[in-house]
N, CA, C and O atoms as CSV, one atom per row, in Angstrom:
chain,resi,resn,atom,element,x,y,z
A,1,UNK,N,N,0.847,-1.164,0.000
A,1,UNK,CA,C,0.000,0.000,0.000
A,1,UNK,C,C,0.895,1.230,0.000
A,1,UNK,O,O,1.872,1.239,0.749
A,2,UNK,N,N,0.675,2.098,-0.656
A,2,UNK,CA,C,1.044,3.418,-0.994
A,2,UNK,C,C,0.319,4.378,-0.293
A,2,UNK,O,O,-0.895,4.177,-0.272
A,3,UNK,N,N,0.748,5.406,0.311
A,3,UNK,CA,C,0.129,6.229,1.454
A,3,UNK,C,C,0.929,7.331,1.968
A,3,UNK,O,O,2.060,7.125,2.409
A,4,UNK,N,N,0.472,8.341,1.940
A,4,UNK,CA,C,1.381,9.924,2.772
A,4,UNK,C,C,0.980,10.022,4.433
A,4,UNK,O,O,1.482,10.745,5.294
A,5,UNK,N,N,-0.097,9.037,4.546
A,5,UNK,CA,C,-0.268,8.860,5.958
A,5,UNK,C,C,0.775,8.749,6.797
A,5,UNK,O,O,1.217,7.633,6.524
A,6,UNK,N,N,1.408,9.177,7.598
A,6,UNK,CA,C,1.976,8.967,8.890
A,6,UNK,C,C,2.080,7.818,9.192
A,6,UNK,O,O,1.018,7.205,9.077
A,7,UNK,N,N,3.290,6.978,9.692
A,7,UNK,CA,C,3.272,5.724,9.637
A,7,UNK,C,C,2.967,5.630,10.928
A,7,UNK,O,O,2.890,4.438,11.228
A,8,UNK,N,N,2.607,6.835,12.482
A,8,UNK,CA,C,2.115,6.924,13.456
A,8,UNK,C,C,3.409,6.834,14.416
A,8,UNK,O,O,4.553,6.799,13.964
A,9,UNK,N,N,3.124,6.802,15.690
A,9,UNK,CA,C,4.047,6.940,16.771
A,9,UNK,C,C,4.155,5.339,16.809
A,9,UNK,O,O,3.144,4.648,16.681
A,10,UNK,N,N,5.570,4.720,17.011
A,10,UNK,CA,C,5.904,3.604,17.084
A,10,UNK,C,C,4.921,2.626,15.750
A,10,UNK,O,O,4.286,1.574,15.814
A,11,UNK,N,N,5.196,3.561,14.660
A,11,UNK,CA,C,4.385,2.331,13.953
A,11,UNK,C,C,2.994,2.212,13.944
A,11,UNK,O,O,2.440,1.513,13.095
A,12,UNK,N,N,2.369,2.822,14.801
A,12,UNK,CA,C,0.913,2.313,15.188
A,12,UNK,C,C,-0.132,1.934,13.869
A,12,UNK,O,O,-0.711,0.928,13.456
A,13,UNK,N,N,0.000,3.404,13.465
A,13,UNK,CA,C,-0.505,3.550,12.083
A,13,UNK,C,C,-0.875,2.121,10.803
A,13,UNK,O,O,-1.693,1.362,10.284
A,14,UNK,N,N,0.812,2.715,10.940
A,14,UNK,CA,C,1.411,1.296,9.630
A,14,UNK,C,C,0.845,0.024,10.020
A,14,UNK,O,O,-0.054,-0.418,9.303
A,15,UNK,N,N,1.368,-0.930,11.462
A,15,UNK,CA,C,0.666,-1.750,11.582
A,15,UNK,C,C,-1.248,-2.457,11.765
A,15,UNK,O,O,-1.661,-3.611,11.651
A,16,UNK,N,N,-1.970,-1.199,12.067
A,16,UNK,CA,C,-3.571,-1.173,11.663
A,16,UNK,C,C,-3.541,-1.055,10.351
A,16,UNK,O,O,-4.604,-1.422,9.849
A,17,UNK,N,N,-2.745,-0.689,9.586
A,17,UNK,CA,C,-2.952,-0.634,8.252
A,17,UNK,C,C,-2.246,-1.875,7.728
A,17,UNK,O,O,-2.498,-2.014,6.530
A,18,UNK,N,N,-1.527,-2.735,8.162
A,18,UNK,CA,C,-1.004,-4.190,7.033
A,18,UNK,C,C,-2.277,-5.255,7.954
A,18,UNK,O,O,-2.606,-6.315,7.422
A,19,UNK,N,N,-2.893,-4.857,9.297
A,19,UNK,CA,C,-3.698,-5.667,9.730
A,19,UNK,C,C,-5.292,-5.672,8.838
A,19,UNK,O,O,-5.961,-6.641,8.478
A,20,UNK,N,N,-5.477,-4.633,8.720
A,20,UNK,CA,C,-6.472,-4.327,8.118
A,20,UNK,C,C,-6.434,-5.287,6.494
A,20,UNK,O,O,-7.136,-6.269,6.256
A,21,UNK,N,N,-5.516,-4.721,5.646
A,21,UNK,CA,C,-5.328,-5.583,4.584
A,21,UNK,C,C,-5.041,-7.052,4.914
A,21,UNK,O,O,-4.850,-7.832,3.980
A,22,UNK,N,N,-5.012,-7.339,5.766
A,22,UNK,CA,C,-4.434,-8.746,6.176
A,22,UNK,C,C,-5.957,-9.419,6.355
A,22,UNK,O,O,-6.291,-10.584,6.140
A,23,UNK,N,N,-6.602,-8.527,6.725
A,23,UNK,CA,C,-8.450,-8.788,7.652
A,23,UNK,C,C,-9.205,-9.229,6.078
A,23,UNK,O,O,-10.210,-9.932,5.971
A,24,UNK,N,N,-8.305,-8.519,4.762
A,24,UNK,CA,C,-9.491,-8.208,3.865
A,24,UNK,C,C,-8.863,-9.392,2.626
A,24,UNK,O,O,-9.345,-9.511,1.499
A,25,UNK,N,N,-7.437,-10.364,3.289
A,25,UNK,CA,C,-7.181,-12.061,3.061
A,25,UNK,C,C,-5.898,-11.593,1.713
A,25,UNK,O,O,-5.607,-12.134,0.646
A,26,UNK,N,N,-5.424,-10.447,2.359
A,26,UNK,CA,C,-3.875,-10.274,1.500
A,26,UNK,C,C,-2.912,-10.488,2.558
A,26,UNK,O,O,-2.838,-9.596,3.403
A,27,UNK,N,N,-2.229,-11.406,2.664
A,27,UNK,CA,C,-1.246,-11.852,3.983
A,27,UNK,C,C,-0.135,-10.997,4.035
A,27,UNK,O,O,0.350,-10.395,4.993
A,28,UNK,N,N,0.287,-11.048,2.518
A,28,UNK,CA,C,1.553,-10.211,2.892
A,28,UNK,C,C,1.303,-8.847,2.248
A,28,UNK,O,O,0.569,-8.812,1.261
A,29,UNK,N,N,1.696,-8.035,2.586
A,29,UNK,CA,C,1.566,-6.303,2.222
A,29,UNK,C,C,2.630,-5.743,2.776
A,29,UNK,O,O,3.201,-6.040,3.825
A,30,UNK,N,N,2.984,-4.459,1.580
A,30,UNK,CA,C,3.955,-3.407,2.393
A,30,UNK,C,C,3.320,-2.172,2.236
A,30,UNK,O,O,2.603,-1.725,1.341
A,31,UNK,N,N,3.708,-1.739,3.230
A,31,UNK,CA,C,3.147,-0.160,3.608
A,31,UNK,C,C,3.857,0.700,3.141
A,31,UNK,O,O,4.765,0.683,3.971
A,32,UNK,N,N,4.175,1.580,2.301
A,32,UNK,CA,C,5.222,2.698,2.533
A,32,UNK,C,C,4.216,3.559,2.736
A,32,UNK,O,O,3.102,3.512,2.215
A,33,UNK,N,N,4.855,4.791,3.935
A,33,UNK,CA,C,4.058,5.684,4.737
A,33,UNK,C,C,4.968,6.746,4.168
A,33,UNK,O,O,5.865,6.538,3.350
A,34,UNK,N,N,4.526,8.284,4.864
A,34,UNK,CA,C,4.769,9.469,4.886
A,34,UNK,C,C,5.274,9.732,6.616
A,34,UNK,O,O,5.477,8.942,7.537
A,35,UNK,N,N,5.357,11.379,6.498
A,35,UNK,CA,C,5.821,11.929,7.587
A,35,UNK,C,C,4.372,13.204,7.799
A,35,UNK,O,O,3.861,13.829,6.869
A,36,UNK,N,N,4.041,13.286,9.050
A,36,UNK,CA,C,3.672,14.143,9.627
A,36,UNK,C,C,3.823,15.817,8.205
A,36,UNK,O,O,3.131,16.129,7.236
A,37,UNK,N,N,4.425,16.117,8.512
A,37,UNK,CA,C,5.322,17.022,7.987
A,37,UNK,C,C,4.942,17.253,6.559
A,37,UNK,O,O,4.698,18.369,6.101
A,38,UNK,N,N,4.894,15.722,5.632
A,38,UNK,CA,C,4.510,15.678,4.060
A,38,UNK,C,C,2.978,15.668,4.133
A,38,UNK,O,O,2.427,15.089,3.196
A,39,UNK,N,N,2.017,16.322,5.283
A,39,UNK,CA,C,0.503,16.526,5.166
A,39,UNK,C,C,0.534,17.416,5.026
A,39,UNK,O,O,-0.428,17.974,5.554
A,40,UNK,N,N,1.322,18.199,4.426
A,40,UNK,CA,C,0.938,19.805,4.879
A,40,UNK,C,C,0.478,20.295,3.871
A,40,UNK,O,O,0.058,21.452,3.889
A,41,UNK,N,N,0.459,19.825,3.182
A,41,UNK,CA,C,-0.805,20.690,1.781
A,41,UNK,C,C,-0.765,19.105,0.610
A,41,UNK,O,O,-0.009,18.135,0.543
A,42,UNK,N,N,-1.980,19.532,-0.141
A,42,UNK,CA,C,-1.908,18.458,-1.125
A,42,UNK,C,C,-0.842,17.787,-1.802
A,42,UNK,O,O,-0.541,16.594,-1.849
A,43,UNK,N,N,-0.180,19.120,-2.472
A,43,UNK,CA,C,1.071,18.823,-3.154
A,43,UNK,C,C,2.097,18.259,-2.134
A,43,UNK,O,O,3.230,17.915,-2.470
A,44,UNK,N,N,1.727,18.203,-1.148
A,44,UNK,CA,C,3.445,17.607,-0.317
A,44,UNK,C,C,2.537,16.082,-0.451
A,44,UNK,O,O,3.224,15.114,-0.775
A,45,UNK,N,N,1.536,15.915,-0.295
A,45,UNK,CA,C,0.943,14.271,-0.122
A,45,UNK,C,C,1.070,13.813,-1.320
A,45,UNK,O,O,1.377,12.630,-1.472
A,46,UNK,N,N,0.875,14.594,-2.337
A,46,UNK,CA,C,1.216,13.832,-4.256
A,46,UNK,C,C,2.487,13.634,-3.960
A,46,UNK,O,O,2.863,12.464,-4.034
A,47,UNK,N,N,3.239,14.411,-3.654
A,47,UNK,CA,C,4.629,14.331,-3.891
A,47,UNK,C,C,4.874,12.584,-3.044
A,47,UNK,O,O,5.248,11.533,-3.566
A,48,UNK,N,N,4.576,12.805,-1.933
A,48,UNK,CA,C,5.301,11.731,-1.067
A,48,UNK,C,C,4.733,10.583,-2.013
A,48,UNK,O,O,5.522,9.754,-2.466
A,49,UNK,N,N,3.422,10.523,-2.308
A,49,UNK,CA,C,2.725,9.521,-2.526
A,49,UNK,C,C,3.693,9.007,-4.029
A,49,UNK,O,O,4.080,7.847,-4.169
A,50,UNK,N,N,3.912,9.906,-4.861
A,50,UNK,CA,C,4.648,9.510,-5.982
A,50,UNK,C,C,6.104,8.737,-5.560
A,50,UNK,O,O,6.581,7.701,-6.023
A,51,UNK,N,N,6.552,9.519,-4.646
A,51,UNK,CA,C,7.780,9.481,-3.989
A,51,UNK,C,C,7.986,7.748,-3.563
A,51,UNK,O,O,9.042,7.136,-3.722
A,52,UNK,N,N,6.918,7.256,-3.088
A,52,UNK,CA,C,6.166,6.052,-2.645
A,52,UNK,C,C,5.946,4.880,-3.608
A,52,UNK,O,O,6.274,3.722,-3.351
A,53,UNK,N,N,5.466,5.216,-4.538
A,53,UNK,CA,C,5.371,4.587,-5.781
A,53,UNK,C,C,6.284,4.268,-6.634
A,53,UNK,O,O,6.087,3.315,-7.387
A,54,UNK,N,N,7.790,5.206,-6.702
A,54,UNK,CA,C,8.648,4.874,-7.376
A,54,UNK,C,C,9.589,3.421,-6.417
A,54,UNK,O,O,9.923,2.327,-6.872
A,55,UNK,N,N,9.853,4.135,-4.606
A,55,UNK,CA,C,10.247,3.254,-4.240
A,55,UNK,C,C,9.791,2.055,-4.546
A,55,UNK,O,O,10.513,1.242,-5.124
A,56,UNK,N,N,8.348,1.745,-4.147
A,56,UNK,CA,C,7.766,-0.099,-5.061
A,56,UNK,C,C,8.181,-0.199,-5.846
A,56,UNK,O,O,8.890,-1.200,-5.740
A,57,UNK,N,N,8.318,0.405,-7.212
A,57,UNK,CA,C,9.006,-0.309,-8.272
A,57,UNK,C,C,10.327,-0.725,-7.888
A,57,UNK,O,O,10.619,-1.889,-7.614
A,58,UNK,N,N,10.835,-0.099,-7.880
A,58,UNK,CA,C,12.077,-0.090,-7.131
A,58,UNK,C,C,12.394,-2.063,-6.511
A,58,UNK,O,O,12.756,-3.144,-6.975
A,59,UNK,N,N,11.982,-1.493,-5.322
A,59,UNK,CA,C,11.628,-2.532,-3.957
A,59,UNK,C,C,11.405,-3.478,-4.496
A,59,UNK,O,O,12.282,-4.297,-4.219
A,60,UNK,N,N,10.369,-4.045,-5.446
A,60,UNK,CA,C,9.781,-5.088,-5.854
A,60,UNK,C,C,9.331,-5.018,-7.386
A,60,UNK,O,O,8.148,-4.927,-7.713
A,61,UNK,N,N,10.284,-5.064,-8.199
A,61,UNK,CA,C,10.222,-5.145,-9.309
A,61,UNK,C,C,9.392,-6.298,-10.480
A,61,UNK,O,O,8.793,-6.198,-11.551
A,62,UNK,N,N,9.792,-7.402,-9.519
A,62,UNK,CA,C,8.892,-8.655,-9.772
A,62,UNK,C,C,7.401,-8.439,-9.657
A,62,UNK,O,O,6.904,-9.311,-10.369
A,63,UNK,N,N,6.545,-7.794,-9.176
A,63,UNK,CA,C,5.002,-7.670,-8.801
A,63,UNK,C,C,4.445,-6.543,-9.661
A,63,UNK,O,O,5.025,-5.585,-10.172
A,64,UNK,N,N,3.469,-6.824,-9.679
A,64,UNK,CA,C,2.583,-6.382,-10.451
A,64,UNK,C,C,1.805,-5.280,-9.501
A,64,UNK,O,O,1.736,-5.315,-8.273
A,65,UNK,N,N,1.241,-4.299,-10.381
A,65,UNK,CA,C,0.670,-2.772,-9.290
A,65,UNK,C,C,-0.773,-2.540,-9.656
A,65,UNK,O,O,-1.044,-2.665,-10.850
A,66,UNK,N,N,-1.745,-2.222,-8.822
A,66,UNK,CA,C,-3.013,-1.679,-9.287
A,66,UNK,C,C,-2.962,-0.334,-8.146
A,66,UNK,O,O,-2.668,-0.313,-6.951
A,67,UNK,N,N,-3.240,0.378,-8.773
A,67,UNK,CA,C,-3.062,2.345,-8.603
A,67,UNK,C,C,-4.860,2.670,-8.303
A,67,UNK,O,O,-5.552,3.051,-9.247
A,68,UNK,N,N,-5.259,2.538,-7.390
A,68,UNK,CA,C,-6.679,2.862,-7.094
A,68,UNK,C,C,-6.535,4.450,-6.291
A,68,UNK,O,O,-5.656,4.797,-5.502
A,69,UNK,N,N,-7.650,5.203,-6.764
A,69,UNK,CA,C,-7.236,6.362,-6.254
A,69,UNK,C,C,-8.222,7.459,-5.166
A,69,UNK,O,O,-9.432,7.571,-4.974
A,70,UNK,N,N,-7.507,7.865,-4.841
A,70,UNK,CA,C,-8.643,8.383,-3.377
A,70,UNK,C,C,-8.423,9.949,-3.500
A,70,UNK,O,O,-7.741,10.385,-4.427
A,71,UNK,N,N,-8.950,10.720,-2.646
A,71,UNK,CA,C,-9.023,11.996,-2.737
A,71,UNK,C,C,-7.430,12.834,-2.634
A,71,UNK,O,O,-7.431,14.043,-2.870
A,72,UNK,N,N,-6.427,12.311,-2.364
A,72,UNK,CA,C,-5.072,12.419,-1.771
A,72,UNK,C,C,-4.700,12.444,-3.479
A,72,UNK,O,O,-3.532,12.535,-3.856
């Protein structure tokens, strides 16, 4: 999952979020999160979020991507 969300204090965040996908029978998932900091206006959340997206390719070149899109 791709996200400018805050990965939360100790993680909190991130982990309700690979549990959640985990709830909805995808076992394994990666999160890449944002910072506090990259909410601060739209364009800092495109940015991270792109920022996010290149790392996956990156990261996991082998897998395949579906880009669903939300108000962010």
């Amino acid at each position: 999952m791709i996200t400018a969300r805050p990965a939360g204090i100790g993680g909190l965040v991130k982990r309700m979020t690979t549990a959640k996908i985990a709830s909805l029978g995808i076992p394994r998932s990666a999160v890449l999160c944002g910072t506090l900091l990259q909410t601060a206006s739209h364009a800092a959340i495109a940015g991270k979020k792109v920022e996010n997206a290149e790392r996956a390719l990156l990261l996991f070149p082998e897998d395949r991507f579906v880009f669903l899109g939300d108000s962010g």
